[in-house]
N, C-alpha and C positions, 0 to 999 in steps of 0.2 A: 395207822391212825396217828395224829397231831395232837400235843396240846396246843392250844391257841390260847388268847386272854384279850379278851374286848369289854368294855366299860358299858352299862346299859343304863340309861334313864328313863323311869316310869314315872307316870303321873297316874294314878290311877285309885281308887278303891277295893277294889280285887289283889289279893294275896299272888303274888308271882312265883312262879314256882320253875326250877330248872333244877338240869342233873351235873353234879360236877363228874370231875375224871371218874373217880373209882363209883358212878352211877347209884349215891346218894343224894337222893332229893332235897330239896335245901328250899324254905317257902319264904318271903319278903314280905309282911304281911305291910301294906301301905292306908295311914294316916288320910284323909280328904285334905285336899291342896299340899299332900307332901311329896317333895322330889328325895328321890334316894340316887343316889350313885354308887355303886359297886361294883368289885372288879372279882368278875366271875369265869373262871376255867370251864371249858367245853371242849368235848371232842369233835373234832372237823375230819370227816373221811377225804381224802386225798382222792381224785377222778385220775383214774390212769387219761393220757392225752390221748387224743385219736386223730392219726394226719390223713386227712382225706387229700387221695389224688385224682386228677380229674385229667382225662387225657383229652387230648383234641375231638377225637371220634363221638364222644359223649357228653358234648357239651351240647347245651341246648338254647334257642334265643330266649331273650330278657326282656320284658315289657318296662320300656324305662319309660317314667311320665316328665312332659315340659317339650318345648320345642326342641326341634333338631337342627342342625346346619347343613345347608346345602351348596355344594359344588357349584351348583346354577343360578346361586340367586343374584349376582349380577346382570345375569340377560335376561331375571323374570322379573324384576324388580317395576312397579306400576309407575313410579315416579322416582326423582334423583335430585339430592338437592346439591348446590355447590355455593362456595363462599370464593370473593376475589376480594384485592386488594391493590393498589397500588400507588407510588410516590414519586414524583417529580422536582427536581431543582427549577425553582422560575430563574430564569436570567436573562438579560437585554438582549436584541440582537435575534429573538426567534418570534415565530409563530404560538400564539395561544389555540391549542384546539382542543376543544370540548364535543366530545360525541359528533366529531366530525363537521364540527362549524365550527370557524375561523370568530373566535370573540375577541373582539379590541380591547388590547390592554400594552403597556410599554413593557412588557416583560412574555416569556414564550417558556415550555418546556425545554428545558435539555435534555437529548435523548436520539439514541441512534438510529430511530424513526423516528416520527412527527411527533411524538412525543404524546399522546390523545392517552391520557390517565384514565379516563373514564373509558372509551374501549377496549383500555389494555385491560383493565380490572375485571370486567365481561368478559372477556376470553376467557381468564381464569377461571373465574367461574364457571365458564359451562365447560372449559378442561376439567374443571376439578369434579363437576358432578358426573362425569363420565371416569374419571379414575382415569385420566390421562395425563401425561406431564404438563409440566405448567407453561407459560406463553416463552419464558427465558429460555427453556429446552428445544422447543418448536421451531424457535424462531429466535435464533441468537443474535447477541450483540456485535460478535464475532463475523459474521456472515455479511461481506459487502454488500448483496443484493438486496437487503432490508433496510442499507443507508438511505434514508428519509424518506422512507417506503409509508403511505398515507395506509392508516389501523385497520382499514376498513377491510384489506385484504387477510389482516390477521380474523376479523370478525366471520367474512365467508366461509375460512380454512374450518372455524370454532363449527360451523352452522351444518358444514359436509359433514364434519365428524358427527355431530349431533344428528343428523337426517340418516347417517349412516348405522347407525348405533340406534336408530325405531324411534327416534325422541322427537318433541318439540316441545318450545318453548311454553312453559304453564304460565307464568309470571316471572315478573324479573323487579328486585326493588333495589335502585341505586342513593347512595348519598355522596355527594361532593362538597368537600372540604377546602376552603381556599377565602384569606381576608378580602380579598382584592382580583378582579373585579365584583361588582356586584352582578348575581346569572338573573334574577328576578327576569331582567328584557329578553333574556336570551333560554328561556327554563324552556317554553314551548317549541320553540324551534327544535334544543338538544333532543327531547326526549321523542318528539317525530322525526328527527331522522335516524333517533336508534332504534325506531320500533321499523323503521322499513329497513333497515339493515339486517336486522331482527327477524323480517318477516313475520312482527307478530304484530294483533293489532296494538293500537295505543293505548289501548283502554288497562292490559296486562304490564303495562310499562310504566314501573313510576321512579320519579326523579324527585331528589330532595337536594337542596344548599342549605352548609350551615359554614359560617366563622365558626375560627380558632380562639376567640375573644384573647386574642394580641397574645396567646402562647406557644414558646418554642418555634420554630424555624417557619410553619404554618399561618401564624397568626402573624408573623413580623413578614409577609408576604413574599417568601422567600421558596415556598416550593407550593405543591398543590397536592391533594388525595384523593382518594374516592375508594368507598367500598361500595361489594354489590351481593347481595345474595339472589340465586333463581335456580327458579324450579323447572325441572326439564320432565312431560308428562310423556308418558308411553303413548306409541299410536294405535 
């Protein structure tokens, strides 16, 4: 046995009563709304420890609740979403191409294929909803046979893998970034010939232009962007 010493606070109308060490009773007779604080000696029996061992033989399964993780659920998964992105230097001297039309501007991406911002950015994307490397790994800058190679072959590469992998295209929603030109004449043309690139209808395909309203490299018409997000649906 232990002596211990712990502080007790009653609120109470009832008389309190405990036993100190040598198990004299001792009563606290309590007042209505009075607090008492006192420091009262008790015996605390000591629990001998018990080690439980548990060997392999006898162990038994566990009901744990909440979901679990599966090895498989990238090849069950009903749908996959992916995010792309990407950025171009405008400079004189090249081709402007947007989703694979040629739009008239004095200025062109630079870029060790045709430069096409908006279909390099859709690769990514549907590399990315597949957990694949990104367009720069695939298909390096490094690698001669992509010098001035038109996006569209990067877009079919995206498309095998995607039909390969059970997918198709759910939606797809892109925005393009750039002061200069204006895409307003040229919006319907881009976004029908990325939906036949696409193989998907038009209707799943949407295209947005905004200015940089005259900020950072963007806005003072000096490079171009586009993101895209889409959704790749199981077949």
């Amino acid at each position: 046995m232990a002596i211990a010493t712990a502080t007790n606070l009653y609120t109470s109308y009832s008389p309190i009563t405990t036993k100190t060490h040598n198990n004299k009773s001792v009563s606290f007779p309590l007042q209505p709304d009075a607090h008492v604080s006192r420091h009262v000696k008790f015996a605390v029996p000591f629990q001998k420890r018990t080690t439980l061992s548990i060997s392999a033989a006898s162990t038994t399964a566990i009901q744990v609740d909440g979901p679990t993780t599966s090895s498989k659920t990238s090849k069950t998964l009903p749908f996959r979403v992916g995010h792309g992105f990407d950025l171009h230097r405008l400079e004189p001297g090249y081709p402007l191409i947007i989703g694979g039309i040629d739009v008239p501007h004095d200025r062109g991406c630079e870029a060790h294929s045709d430069g096409d911002v908006l279909l390099h950015c859709v690769v990514d994307a549907v590399l990315g909803a597949l957990g694949l490397p990104d367009i720069g790994q695939i298909f390096p800058d490094s690698d001669p046979k992509w010098k001035g190679a038109p996006s569209s072959v990067f877009i079919q590469e995206a498309m095998r893998l995607m039909h390969e992998a059970g997918y198709e295209i759910g939606n797809l929603d892109a925005t393009l970034i750039l002061q200069r030109p204006k895409l307003s004449p040229h919006k319907e043309a881009i976004r029908a010939n990325l939906s036949e690139l696409l193989g998907a209808d038009p209707s799943v395909v949407n295209l947005k232009a905004k200015t940089h309203e005259k900020v950072d490299s963007l806005g003072e018409n000096r490079s171009i962007a586009a993101h895209t997000v889409v959704l790749l649906m199981k077949k």
